[in-house]
C-alpha positions as CSV (number, residue, x, y, z in Angstrom):
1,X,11.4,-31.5,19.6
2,X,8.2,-29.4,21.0
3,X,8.1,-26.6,18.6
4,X,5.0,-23.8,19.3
5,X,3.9,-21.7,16.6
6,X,2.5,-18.0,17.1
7,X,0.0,-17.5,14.0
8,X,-0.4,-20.8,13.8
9,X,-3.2,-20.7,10.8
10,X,-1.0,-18.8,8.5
11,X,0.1,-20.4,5.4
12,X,3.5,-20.7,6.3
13,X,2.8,-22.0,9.9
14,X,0.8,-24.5,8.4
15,X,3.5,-25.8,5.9
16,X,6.0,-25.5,8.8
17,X,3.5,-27.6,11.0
18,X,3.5,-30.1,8.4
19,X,6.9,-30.7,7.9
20,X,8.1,-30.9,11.6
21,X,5.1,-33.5,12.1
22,X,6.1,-35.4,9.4
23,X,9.4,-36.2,11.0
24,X,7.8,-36.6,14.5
25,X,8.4,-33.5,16.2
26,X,5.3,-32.6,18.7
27,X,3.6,-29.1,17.4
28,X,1.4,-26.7,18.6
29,X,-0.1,-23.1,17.3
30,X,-1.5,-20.9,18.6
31,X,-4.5,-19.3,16.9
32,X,-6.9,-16.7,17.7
33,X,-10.0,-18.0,16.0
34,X,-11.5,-21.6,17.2
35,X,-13.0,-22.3,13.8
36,X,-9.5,-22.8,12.4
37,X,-8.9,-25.9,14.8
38,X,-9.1,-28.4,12.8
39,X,-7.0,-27.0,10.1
40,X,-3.9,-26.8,12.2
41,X,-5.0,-30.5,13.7
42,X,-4.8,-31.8,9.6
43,X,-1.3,-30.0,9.8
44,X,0.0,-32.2,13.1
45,X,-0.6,-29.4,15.1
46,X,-2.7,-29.4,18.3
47,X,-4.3,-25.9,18.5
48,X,-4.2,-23.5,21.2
49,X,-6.9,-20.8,20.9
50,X,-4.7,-17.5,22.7
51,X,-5.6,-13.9,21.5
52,X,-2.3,-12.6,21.5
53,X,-3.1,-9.2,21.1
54,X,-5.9,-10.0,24.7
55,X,-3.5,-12.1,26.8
56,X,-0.7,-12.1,29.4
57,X,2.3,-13.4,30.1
58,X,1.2,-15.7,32.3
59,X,-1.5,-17.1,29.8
60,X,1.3,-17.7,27.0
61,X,3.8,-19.3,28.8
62,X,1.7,-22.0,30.5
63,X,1.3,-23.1,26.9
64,X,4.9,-23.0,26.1
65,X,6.4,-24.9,29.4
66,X,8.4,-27.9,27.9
67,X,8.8,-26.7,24.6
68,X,12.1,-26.9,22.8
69,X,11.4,-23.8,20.8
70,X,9.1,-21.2,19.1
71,X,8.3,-19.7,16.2
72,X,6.7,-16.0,15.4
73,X,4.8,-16.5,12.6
74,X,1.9,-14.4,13.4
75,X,0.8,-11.1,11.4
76,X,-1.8,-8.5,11.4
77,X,-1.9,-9.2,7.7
78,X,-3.4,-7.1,4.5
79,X,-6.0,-4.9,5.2
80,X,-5.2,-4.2,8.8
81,X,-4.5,-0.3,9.9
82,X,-1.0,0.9,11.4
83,X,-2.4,0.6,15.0
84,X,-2.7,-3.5,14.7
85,X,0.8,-3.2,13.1
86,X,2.0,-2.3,16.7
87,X,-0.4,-5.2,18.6
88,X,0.4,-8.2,16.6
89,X,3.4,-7.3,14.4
90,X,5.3,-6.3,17.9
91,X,3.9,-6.3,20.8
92,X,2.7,-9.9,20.2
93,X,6.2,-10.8,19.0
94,X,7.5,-9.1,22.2
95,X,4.8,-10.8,24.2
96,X,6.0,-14.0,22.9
97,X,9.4,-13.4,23.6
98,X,8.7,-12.7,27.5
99,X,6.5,-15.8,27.9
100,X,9.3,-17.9,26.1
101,X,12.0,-16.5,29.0
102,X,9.1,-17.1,31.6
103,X,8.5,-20.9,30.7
104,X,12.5,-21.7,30.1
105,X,12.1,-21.7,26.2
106,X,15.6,-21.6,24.8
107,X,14.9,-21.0,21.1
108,X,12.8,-18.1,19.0
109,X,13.0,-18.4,15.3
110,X,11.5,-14.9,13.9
111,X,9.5,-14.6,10.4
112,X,10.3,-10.9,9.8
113,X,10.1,-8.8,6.5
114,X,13.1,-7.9,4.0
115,X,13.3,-3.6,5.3
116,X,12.5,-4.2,8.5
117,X,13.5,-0.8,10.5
118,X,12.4,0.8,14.0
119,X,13.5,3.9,12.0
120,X,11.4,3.3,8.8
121,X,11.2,7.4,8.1
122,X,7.8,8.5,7.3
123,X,8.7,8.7,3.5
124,X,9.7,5.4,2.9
125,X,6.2,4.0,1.5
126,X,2.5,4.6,2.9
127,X,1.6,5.0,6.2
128,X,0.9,1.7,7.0
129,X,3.9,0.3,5.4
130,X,5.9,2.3,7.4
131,X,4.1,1.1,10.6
132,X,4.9,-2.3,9.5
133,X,8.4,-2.0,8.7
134,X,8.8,0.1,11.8
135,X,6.7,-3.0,14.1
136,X,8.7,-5.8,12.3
137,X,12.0,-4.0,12.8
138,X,11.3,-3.1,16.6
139,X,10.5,-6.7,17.8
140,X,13.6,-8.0,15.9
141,X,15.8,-5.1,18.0
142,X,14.5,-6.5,21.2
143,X,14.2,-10.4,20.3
144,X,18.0,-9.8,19.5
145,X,18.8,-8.3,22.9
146,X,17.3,-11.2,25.2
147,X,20.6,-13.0,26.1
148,X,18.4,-15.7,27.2
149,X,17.0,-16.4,23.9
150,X,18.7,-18.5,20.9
151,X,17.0,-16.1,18.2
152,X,17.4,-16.1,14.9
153,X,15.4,-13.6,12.6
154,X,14.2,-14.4,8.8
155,X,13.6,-11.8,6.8
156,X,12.0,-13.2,3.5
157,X,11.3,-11.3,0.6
158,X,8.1,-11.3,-2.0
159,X,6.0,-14.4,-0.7
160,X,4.1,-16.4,-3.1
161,X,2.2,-19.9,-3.4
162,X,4.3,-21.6,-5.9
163,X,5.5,-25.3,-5.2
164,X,8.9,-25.5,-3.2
165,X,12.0,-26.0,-5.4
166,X,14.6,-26.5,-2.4
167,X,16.7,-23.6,-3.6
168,X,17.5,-20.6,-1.9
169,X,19.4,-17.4,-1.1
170,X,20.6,-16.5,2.1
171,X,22.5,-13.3,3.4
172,X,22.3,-10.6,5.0
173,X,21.3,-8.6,2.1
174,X,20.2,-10.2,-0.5
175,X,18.3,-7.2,-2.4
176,X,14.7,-7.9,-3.6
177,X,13.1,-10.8,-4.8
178,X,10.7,-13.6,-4.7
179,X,10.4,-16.9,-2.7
180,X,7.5,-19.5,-2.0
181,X,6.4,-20.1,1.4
182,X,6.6,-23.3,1.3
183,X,10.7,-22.7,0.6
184,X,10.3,-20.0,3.9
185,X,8.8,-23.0,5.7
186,X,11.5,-25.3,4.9
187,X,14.5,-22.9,5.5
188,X,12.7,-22.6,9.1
189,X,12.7,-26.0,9.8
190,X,16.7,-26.0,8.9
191,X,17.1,-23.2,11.5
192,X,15.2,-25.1,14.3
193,X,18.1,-28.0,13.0
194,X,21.2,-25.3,13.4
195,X,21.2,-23.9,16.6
196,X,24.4,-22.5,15.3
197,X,22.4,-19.9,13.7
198,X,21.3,-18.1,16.9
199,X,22.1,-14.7,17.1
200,X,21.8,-14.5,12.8
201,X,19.4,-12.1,11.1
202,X,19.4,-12.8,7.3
203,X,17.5,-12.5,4.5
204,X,15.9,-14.7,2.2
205,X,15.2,-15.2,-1.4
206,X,14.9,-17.8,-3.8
207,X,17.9,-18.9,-5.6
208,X,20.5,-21.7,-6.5
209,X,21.8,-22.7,-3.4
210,X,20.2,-25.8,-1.3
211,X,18.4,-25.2,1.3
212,X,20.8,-27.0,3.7
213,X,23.5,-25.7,2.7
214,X,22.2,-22.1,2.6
215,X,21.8,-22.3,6.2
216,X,25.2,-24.1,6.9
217,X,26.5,-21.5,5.3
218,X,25.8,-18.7,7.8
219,X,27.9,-20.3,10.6
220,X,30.6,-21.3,8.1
């Protein structure tokens, strides 16, 4: 499998890169900054330096023809203003999603956030909350809407660094909780396994449940 990964120095996109290399799947990532090049090459990954939020189209999916699938994993992250909410956290999710149709890409897994909602309303936390949870629930409307796409949107909940434990929870609601990346990572790779789950949105929490099984059980 050919797997390419938006965000592709991000902790989780590292752990994911990992694990699919491990097996023998062929990775790539796309980063923004050349310095983190040979980070994502210790990870399996060969690196693809792409501004996502300074590109086209035409730029993305020439790096994505004869992949198998994608994977959003990219974020504006902490300290960046509502505005950069919009650029990465959807428009570079949408962006992604174009180039993927362009270059005949048929799957698009989606690392989204527990609460994400086009129609956050302005009370619902601070400002740039909102514009987060507004972004992130926006590029999940129109991910879900590409009929050529075999999406399927995670929506984890509190992320931390603690070591896996292989244990999960998986629904559509799940209500708040914790869950280490390295568990997110995991669960993604099971997705890219079950294309079954296309067309799922669920969320994602640590729990009792394996993490094969967890996925198994949404087209059960």
């Amino acid at each position: 499998m050919r797997v390419v990964i938006a965000g592709g120095h991000g902790k989780i996109a590292l752990i994911t890169a990992k694990l699919l290399s491990a097996r023998g799947d062929s990775l790539a990532g796309f980063i923004r900054n050349p310095d983190h090049q040979d980070d994502l090459r210790g990870a399996g990954a060969e690196p693809i330096v792409v501004d996502l939020e300074n590109t086209t189209n035409g730029v993305v999916s020439s790096h994505l023809r004869g992949a198998d699938a994608v994977i959003f994993a990219a974020g504006a992250g902490p300290g960046s203003g509502a505005a950069r909410k919009e650029t990465v956290d959807r428009d570079a999710a949408i962006l992604l999603a174009d180039a993927a149709e362009a270059a005949g890409v048929p799957r698009y897994v989606m690392i989204s956030a527990m609460g994400a909602d086009a129609n956050t309303p302005d009370d619902a936390a601070d400002e740039v909350f909102v514009a987060y949870l507004r972004a992130k629930g926006a590029a999940d409307d129109l991910i879900r809407s590409r009929t050529a796409l075999l999406s399927t949107i995670v929506r984890p909940g509190q992320l931390t660094d603690d070591p896996a434990t292989g244990k999960v929870t998986i629904a559509e609601s799940t209500g708040r909780g914790k869950i280490p990346r390295a568990d997110v990572a995991a669960v993604l790779v099971a997705v890219l396994d079950a294309p079954d789950t296309a067309g799922k949105t669920f969320e994602l929490i640590s729990g009792d449940t394996d993490i094969e099984a967890a996925v198994a059980s949404l087209t059960s």
